[in-house]
N, C-alpha and C positions, 0 to 999 in steps of 0.2 A: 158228748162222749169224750173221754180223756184221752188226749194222744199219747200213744203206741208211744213205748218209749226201750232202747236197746242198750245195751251196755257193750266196748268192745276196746282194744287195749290200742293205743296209740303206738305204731311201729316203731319200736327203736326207743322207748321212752320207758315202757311198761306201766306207765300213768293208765287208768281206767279215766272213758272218756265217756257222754251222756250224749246219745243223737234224738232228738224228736222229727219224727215226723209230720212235713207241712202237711197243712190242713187241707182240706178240701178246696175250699175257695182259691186258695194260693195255685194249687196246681192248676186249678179249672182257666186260671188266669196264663199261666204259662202256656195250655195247652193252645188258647186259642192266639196269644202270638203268635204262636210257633207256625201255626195254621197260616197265620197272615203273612207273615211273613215269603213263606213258600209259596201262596196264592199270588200275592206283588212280583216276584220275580218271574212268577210265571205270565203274568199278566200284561209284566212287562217285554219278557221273549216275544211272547203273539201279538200284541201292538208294533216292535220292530222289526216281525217278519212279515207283516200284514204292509207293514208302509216301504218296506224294500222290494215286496212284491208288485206294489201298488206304481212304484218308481220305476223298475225296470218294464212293468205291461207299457205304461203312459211312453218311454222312452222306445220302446219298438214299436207300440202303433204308431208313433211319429214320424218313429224312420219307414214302418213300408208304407206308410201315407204320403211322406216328404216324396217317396220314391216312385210312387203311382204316377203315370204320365201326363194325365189329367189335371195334376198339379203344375206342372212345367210352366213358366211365366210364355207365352206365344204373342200376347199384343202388350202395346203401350198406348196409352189415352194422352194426346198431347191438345195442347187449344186450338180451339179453329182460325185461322190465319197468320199462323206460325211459319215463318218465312223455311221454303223448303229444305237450304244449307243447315239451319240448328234442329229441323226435325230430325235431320240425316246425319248430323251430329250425335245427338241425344241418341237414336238406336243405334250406332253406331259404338257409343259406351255401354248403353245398355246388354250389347251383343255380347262383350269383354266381361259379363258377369261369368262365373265357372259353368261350365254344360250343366246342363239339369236342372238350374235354379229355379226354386221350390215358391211358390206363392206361399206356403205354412210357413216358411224359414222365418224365425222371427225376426231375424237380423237383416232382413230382404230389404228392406221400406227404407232401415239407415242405410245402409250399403246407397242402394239408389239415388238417394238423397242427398249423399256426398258427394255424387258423382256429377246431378243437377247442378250444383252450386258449385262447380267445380270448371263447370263449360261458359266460357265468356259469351255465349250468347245467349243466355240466363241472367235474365236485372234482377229478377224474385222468385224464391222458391217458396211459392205459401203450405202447398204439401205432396207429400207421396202417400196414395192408400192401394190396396188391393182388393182384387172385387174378384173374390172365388167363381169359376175354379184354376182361371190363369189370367187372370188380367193386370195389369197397375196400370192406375191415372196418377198424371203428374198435373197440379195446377201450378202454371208457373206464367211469369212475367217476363217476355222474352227483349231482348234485344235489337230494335231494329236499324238497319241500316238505311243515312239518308242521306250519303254520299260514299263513293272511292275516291281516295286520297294518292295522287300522282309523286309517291318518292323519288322520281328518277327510273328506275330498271322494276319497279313491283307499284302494283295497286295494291291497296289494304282499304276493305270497307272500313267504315267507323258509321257510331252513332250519334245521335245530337248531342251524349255527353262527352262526345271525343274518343269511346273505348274505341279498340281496334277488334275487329273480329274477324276471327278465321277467313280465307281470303283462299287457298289453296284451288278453290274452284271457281276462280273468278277470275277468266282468263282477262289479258292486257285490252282484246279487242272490244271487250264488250262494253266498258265506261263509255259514257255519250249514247248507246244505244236504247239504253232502258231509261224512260225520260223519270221516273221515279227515283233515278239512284244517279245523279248527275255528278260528276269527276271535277274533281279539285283542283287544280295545278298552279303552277307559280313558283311552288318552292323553291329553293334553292338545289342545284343539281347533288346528286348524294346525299340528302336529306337523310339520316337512320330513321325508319317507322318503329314505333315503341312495340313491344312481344305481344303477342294475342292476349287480351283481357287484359289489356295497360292503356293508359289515358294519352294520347296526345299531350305534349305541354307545350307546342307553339303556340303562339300567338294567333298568326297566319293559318294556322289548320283550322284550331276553334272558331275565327270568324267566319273563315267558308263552312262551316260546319253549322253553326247560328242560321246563316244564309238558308244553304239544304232545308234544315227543319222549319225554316218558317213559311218557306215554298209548301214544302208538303201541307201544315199543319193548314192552310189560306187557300189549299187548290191550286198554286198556280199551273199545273201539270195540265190542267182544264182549258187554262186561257189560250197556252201556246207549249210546245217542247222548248225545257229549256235544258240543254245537255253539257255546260260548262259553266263552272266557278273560277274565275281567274283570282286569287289572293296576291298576286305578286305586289300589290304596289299597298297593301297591309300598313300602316302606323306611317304610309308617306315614302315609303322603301325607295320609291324610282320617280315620282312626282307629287311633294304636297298640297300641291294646286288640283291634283284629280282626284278622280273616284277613287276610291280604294278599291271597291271590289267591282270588279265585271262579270256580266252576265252574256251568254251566247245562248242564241234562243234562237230559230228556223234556220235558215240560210246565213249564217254568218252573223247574225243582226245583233250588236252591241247594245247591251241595257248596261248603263252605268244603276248603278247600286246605293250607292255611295260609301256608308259606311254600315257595321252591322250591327243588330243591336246590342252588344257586348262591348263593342269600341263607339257609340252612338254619345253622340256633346251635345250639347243645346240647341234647340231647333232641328234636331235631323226626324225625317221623318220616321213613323213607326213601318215593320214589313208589310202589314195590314195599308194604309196608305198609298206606299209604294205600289202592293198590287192592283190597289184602287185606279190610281194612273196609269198603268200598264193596260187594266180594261177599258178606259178610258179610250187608248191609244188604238187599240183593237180593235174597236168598235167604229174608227174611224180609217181604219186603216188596217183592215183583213189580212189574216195573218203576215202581217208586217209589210206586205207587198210593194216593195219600192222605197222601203226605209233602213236607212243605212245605221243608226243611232238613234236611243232616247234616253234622254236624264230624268229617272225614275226618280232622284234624290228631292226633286223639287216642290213647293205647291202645285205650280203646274207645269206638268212635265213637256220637256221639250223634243221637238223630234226632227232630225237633220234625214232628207232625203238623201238616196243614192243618188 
C-alpha cells in the first residue's frame, strides 16, 4: 500500500511542504522501545526497593537479636593451667567490654583480641572464637612466672624470657614462700624494674632468671625447697674467685651454682648435671640435714658440714 501522504504550508515561509507517513514496521519498532524502556526503569525501582527493604529487615533483626539477652557474652574459655593472676587479668578486661556485649557483634572476636595481645601475661594469641549463644574461647599461650625479682622496695614477677608481669597482687611476703616461684635478690639497692610487659635488661636479673627456669623445667622443687636466688656476685661483682650465683635451699643451706647457663665458659656444668649432684647429695644426706654448703658447680660435688 502506498503511504498516506499530506500536504501542509510551513509556518512563516508559505512554502507547501510533503509529510509521509512512517510505515508500519517503523512505528511497531518505536512502540516496543518505548515499552522497554518504561518496563527497565520500573524494573529497576522494584529491584531497589526490594534490596533497601531487604537491608533495613537484615539490619533490625540484628539489632533485636544483638539485643536478646541470650546473646550477652556471660563466660570466657581460657586454658587449663593458666596461672590464676592472668585469668583474672584477662576477665578483668574482658569485663571493660561496653554492657551488653553481643556474641553476633561482628567486631566482638577483634575487639577481644586486641585486648589478648594487649595483656603482658599473653606470649601468644593463636585465636578468639565464639560458641553461640554467649560464650568466647580464647586459645592462648600464656606467660609464666618462674621467679620474683627483689628491686629494693617492690617484687615484680618475671618470666624466663625476663618480661615483668603484673605483680600488684603479689604482696612483699610471699617471695620464698611458694617453692615454684623463688625471689631473686642481690641487686643493687634502687634497682628501677622495667613497666609491665618490658624485658629486664640486666645482666644479673637474666641469669637468676636462666637459674629459676631450669630448676622448674629439671624438677628441682621435688628434690628439696629451694626459695632464693642470690645474683649479687653476677660477672664476679664482689668475688671472681666464687660462685656467682647462690642457691638457699631448706634451712639456710648454701648451693653454690656457679654460673648460669647464659654466662656459662668451658667446662661449667650444664643445670641438668648440676641437679644431678644435688640428688646425688640428698640421697646421702636427707633433706640437707647437718650441711652447711655444697659446690653443685663441680664433677663432683662437694659438701662442707655444719
Amino acid at each position: 500500500m502506498a503511504h498516506a501522504t499530506a500536504m501542509t504550508h510551513a509556518r512563516g515561509t508559505g512554502r507547501k511542504v510533503s509529510w509521509r507517513r512512517p510505515s508500519r514496521t517503523v512505528r511497531a519498532a518505536v512502540l516496543v522501545l518505548s515499552t522497554l524502556r518504561r518496563a527497565a526503569t520500573w524494573h529497576a525501582l522494584a529491584a531497589l526497593s526490594l534490596a533497601g527493604a531487604a537491608l533495613y529487615g537484615a539490619l533490625w533483626v540484628r539489632g533485636r537479636v544483638e539485643g536478646m539477652e541470650d546473646y550477652r557474652v556471660r563466660f570466657l574459655d581460657l586454658p587449663a593451667g593458666l596461672p590464676a593472676t592472668c585469668g583474672e587479668a584477662l576477665l578483668a578486661e574482658v569485663s571493660a567490654l561496653p554492657a551488653g556485649a553481643s556474641t553476633l557483634d561482628p567486631t566482638l572476636v577483634g575487639r577481644v583480641a586486641g585486648l589478648c595481645r594487649a595483656l603482658p601475661w599473653v606470649r601468644e594469641l593463636r585465636g578468639v572464637r565464639r560458641v553461640l549463644p554467649d560464650r568466647l574461647v580464647c586459645d592462648l599461650v600464656p606467660r609464666l612466672p618462674v621467679a620474683a625479682v627483689d628491686s629494693g622496695d617492690l617484687w615484680s614477677l618475671a618470666d624466663a624470657d625476663g618480661v615483668r608481669l603484673p605483680s600488684r597482687q603479689f604482696p612483699r611476703a610471699v617471695p620464698g614462700e611458694d617453692p615454684d616461684v623463688p625471689w631473686i635478690h642481690g641487686l643493687p639497692h634502687g634497682t628501677p624494674p622495667p613497666d609491665d610487659g618490658l624485658a629486664w635488661a640486666r645482666r644479673d636479673v637474666l641469669a637468676g632468671l636462666s637459674v629459676a627456669a631450669a630448676l622448674r623445667e629439671h624438677g628441682a622443687q621435688r628434690l628439696c625447697p629451694i626459695r632464693a636466688i642470690d645474683v649479687s656476685n653476677v660477672g664476679g661483682r664482689l668475688d671472681p674467685t666464687a660462685s656467682e650465683i647462690i642457691l638457699r635451699a631448706g634451712q639456710d643451706v648454701v648451693l653454690e651454682w656457679g654460673r648460669s647457663a647464659i654466662e656459662a665458659g668451658p667446662g661449667e656444668l650444664t643445670p641438668a648435671a648440676k641437679l644431678k649432684n644435688l640428688a646425688w647429695v640428698l640421697a646421702r644426706f636427707p633433706g640437707l640435714e647437718g650441711v652447711a654448703r655444697v659446690r653443685l658447680q663441680f664433677p663432683v660435688p662437694g659438701v662442707i658440714p655444719r
